[in-house]
C-alpha positions, 0 to 999 in steps of 0.5 A: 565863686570862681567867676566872682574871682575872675571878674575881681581879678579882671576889674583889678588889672584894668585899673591897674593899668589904667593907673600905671598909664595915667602916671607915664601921662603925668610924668611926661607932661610935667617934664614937658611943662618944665622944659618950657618954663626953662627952669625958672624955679631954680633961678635966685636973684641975687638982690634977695642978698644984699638984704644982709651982710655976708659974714666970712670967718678964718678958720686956722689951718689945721 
């Protein structure tokens, strides 16, 4: 029974490292995609506002 248990636990720590390998792969590529996109994502043109008027109203000084 104790042999089971020590393959288990083997089996477990391998995937658990595989796992925790494939995210640092992951997390490393997608930083690098995003610096080569120049964060584009984040830009807003502005024509997307000249759709609507852009209504200010005067709040009294307190």
């Amino acid at each position: 029974m104790k042999k089971i248990l020590k393959v288990v636990g083997v089996v477990l720590a391998i995937s658990a490292a595989a796992a925790a390998v494939y995210l640092v792969v992951k997390k490393i590529t997608d930083k690098k995609k995003a610096s080569e996109q120049g964060d584009l994502e984040s830009f807003v043109t502005c024509s997307c506002l000249d759709d609507e008027p852009i209504l200010v109203e005067d709040q009294p000084a307190v």
